[in-house]
C-alpha positions in Angstrom: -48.3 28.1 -26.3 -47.4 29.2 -22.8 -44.0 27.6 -22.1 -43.4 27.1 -18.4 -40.4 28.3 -15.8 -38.4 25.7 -13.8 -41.3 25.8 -10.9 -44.2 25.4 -13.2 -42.0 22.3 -14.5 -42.5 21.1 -11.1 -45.7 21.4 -10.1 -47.0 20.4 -13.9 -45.1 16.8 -13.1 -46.9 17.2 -9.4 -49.9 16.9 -10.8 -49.3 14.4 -13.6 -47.6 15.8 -16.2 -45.6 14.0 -18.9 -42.1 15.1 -18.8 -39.8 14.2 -21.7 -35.9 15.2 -22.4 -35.4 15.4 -25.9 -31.9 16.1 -25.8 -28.5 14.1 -27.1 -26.9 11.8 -25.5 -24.1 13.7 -25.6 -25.9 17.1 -24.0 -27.2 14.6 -21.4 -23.7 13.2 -20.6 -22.1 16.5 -20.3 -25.3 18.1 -18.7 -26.7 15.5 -16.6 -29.8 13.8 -16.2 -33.0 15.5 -16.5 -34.9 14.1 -13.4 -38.3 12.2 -13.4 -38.1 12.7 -17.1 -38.3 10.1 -19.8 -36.1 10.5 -22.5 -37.0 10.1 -26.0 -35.1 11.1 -29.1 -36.5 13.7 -31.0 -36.5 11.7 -34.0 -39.4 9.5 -33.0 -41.0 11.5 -30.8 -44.1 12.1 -32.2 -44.7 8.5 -32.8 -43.5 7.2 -29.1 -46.2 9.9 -28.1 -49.4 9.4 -30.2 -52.0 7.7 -28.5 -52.8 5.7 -31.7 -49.3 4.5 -32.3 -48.6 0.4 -31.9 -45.0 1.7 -30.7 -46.1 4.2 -28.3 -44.6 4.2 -24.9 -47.6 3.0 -22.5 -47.5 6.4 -20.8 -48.8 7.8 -24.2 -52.2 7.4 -23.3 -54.8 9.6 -25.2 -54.8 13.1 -26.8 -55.3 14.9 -23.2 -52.1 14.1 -21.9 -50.1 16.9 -20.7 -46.7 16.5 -21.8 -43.8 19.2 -21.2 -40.9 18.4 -23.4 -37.4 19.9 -21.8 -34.3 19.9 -24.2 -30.8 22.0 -24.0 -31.4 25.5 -24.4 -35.6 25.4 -25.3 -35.7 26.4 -28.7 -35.7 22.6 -30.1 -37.9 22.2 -27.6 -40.1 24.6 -28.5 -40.5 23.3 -32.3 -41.0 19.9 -30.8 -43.9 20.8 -28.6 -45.4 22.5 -31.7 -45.4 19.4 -33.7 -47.1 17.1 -30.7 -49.6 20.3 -31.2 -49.7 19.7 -34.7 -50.8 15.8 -34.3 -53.5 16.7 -31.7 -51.4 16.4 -28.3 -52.8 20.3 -27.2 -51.6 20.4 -24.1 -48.0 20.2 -25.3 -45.4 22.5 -24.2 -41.7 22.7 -22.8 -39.2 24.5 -20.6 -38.2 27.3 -21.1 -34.8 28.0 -21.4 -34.4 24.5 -21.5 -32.0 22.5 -19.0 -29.4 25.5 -19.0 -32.1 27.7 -17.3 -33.6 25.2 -14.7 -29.7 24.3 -14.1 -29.1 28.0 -13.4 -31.8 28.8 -11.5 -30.2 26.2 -8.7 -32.4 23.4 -9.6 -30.8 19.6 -9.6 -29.7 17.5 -12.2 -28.1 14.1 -11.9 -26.0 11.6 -13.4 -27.6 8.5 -12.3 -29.8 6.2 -14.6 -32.2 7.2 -17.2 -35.8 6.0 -18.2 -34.8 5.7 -22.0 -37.5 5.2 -24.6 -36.1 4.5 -28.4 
């Protein structure tokens, strides 16, 4: 799985990616928001995101979707995106480095509302 840098981030969700934060409510609180990014806990992630699911979010919409899954440091991240795999979602994959990268790398965070999916 190729995991992507903070700019590939961007121009993935440019062109239509799929971008979920994965992380607690507590890393969000005392990291920020993850922008343009849905969050979803990781607890019911895979269902929220299979295309066959009665309780998927509506942006779950067949096994194509790209979907790049961002979470604190990149390594639950990483295991999430491998289970999405795992179901048939193949185009999976996160950030690496997670939000403390993209964060230090100059890129925004904020602390406004969040599009939350339970």
């Amino acid at each position: 799985m190729e995991r992507l840098s903070p700019a590939q981030l961007l121009a993935e969700r440019a062109a239509g990616a799929l971008v979920v934060d994965t992380r607690t409510p507590a890393h969000r609180a005392a990291q920020g928001e993850f922008p343009g990014a849905l969050v979803i806990d990781r607890t019911v992630l895979e269902w929220r995101l299979d295309p066959t699911c009665p309780y998927r979010v509506p942006e779950a919409t067949g096994w194509d979707l790209r979907v790049v899954l961002v979470c604190r440091h990149g390594y639950s991240s990483s295991l999430a995106a491998a289970s999405l795999r795992a179901i048939g979602l193949s185009r999976a994959t996160d950030l690496d480095g997670g939000v403390e990268r993209w964060m230090a790398e100059g890129f925004a965070v904020h602390h406004g509302p969040v599009d939350l999916r339970e």
